[in-house]
C-alpha positions as CSV (number, residue, x, y, z in Angstrom):
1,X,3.4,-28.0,-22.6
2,X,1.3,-25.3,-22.2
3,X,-2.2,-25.5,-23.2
4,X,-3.5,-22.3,-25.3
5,X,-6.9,-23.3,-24.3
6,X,-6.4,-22.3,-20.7
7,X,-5.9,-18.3,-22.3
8,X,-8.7,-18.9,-24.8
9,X,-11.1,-22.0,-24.3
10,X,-13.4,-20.3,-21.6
11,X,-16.9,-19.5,-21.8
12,X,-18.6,-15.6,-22.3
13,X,-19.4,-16.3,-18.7
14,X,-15.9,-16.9,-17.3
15,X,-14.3,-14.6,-19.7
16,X,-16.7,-12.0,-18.0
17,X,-15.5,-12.2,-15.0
18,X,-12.1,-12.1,-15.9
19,X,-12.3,-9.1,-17.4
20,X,-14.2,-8.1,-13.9
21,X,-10.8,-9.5,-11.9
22,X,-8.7,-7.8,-14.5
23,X,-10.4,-4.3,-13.6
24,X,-10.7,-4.8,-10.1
25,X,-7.0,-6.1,-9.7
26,X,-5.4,-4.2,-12.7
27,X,-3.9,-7.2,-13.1
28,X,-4.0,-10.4,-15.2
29,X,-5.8,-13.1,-14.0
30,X,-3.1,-16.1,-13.5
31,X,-3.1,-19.2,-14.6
32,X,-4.4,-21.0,-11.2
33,X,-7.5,-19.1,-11.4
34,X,-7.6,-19.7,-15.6
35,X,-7.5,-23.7,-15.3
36,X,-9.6,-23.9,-12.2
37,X,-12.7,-21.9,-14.0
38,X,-11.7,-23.9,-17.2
39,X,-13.4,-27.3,-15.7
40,X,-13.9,-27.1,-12.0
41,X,-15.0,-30.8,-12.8
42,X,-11.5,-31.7,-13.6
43,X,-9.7,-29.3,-11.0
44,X,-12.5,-30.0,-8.3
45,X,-10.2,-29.1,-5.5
46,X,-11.3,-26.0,-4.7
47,X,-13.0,-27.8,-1.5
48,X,-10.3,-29.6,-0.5
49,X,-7.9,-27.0,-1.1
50,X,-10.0,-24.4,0.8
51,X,-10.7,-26.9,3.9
52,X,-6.7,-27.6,3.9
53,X,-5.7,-24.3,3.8
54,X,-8.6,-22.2,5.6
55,X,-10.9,-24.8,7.4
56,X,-10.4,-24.9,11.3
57,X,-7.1,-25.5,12.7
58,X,-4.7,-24.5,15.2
59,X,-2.1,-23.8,12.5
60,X,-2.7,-19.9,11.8
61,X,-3.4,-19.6,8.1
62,X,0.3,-18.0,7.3
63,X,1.6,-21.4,8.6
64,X,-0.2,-23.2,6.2
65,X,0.4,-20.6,3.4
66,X,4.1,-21.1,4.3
67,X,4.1,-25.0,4.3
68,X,2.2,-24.7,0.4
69,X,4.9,-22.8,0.1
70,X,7.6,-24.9,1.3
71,X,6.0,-27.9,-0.5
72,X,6.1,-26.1,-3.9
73,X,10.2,-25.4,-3.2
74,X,10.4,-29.1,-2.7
75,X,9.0,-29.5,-5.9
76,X,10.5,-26.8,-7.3
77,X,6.9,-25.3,-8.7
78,X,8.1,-21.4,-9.2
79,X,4.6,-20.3,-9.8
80,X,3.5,-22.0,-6.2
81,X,6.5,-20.7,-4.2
82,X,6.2,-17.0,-5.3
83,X,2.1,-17.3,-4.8
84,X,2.4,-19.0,-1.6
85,X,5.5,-17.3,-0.8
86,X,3.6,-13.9,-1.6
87,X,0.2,-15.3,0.7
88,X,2.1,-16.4,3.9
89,X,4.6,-12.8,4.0
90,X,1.6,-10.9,4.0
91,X,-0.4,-13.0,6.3
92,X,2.5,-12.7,8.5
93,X,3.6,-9.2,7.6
94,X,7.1,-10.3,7.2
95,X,8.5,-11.6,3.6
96,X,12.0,-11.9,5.1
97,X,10.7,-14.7,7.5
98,X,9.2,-16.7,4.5
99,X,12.3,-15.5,2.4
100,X,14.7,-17.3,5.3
101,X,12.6,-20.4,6.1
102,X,12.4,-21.2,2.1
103,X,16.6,-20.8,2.1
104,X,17.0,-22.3,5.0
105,X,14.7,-24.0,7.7
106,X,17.6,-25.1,10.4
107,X,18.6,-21.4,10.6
108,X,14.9,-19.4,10.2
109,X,13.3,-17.8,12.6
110,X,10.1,-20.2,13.2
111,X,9.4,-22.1,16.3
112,X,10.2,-25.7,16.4
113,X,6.8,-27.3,16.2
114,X,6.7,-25.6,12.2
115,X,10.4,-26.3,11.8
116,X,9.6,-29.9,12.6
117,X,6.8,-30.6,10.4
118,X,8.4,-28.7,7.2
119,X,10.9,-31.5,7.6
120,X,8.4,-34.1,7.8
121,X,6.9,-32.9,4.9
122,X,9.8,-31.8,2.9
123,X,11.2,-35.8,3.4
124,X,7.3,-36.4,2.2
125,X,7.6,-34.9,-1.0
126,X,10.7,-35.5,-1.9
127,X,10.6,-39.3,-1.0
128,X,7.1,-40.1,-0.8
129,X,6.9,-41.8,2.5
130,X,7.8,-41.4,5.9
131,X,7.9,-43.6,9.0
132,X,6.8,-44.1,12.7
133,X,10.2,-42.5,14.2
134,X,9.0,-39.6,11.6
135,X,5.8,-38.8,12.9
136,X,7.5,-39.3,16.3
137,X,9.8,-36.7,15.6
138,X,7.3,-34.3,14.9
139,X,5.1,-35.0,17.9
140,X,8.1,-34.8,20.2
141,X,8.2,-31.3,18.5
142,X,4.9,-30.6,20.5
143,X,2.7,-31.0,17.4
144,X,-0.8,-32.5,18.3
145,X,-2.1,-35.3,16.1
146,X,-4.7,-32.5,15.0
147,X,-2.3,-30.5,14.0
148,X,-0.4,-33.1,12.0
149,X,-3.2,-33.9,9.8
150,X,-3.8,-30.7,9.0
151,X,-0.7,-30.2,7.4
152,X,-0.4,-33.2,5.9
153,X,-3.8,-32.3,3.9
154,X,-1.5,-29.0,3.1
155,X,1.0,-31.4,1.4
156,X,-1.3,-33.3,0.0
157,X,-3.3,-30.6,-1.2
158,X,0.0,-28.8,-2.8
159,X,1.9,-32.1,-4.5
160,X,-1.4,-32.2,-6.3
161,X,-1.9,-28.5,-7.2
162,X,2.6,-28.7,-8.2
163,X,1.8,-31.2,-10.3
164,X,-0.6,-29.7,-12.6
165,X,0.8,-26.1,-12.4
166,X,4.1,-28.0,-13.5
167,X,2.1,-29.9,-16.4
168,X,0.2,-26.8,-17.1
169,X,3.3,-24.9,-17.3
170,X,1.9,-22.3,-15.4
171,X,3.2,-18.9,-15.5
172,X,4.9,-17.2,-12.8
173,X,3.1,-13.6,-12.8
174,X,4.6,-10.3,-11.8
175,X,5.0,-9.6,-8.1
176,X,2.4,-7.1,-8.3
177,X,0.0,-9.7,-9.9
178,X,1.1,-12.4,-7.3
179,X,0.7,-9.6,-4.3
180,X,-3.1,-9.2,-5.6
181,X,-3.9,-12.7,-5.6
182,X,-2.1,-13.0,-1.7
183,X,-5.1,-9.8,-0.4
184,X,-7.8,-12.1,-2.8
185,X,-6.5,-15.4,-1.1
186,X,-6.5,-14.2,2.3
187,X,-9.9,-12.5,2.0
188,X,-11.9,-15.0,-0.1
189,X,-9.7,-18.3,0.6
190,X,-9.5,-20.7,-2.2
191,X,-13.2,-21.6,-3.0
């Protein structure tokens, strides 16, 4: 259901700057943005999303744009797969490598570390555990215990962030609109 509140509830502060993002962007501000300025007390991760996704880690920041991304497939969040879809291709500078490892991740052109843990998360999502011989996998992979944290905070992070954009029924905004919010993302991060 979507909530009307989220286009008209905010205060003359917010909607200030959302005319501000509106100029600068010449674009509308989407609904991520609309429900986490609408009570940051309720959507507090902005922290945790910004430490998951831009804190220090050996996984480059298009990896972990990619894995919100794969996440969101998993869940089959549209709006999170085309803004995280959108954020990782132009982090990478290719769309056609995010394009084939959200089709297919046996067949896309990734090393096997990544390939390995989108499986482990992919099997995470979808069946909300995994196992020793899992995380075995992964490391065998030549992912470092470091580096398997991280992206579980990534999945962690985005099953939450699905969920709400899913309750929210968030919309999915033009790929012009999603394309600004990748150069805001990737300059500003998430906070």
């Amino acid at each position: 259901m979507r909530l009307s509140i989220l286009d008209h509830g905010h205060g003359l502060r917010t909607k200030a700057l959302f005319a501000v993002i509106r100029l600068v962007s010449r674009q509308p501000v989407v609904d991520a943005v609309k429900l986490a300025l609408y009570r940051p007390e309720f959507y507090g991760g902005g922290d945790l999303t910004h430490e998951a996704m831009r804190g220090p880690s050996a996984w480059s920041v298009g990896d972990r744009e990619l894995m919100a991304a794969f996440v969101s497939k998993v869940n089959q969040t549209e709006f999170c797969i085309a803004a995280h879809s959108a954020t990782s291709g132009l982090w990478y500078g290719d769309r056609a490598k995010v394009a084939a490892t959200l089709s297919d991740i046996e067949t896309a052109p990734i090393d096997e570390p990544l390939r390995a843990t989108l499986r482990l998360l992919g099997k995470l999502t979808r069946e909300h555990h995994i196992d020793a011989d899992d995380v075995r996998d992964v490391m065998a992979a030549g992912v470092s215990k470091a580096q398997l944290e991280d992206a579980l905070a990534v999945c962690l992070v985005f099953n939450t962030t699905d969920r709400l954009a899913d309750a929210f029924n968030f919309d999915v905004a033009s790929p012009a609109a999603m394309e600004s919010g990748a150069r805001y993302l990737l300059k500003r991060g998430y906070r």
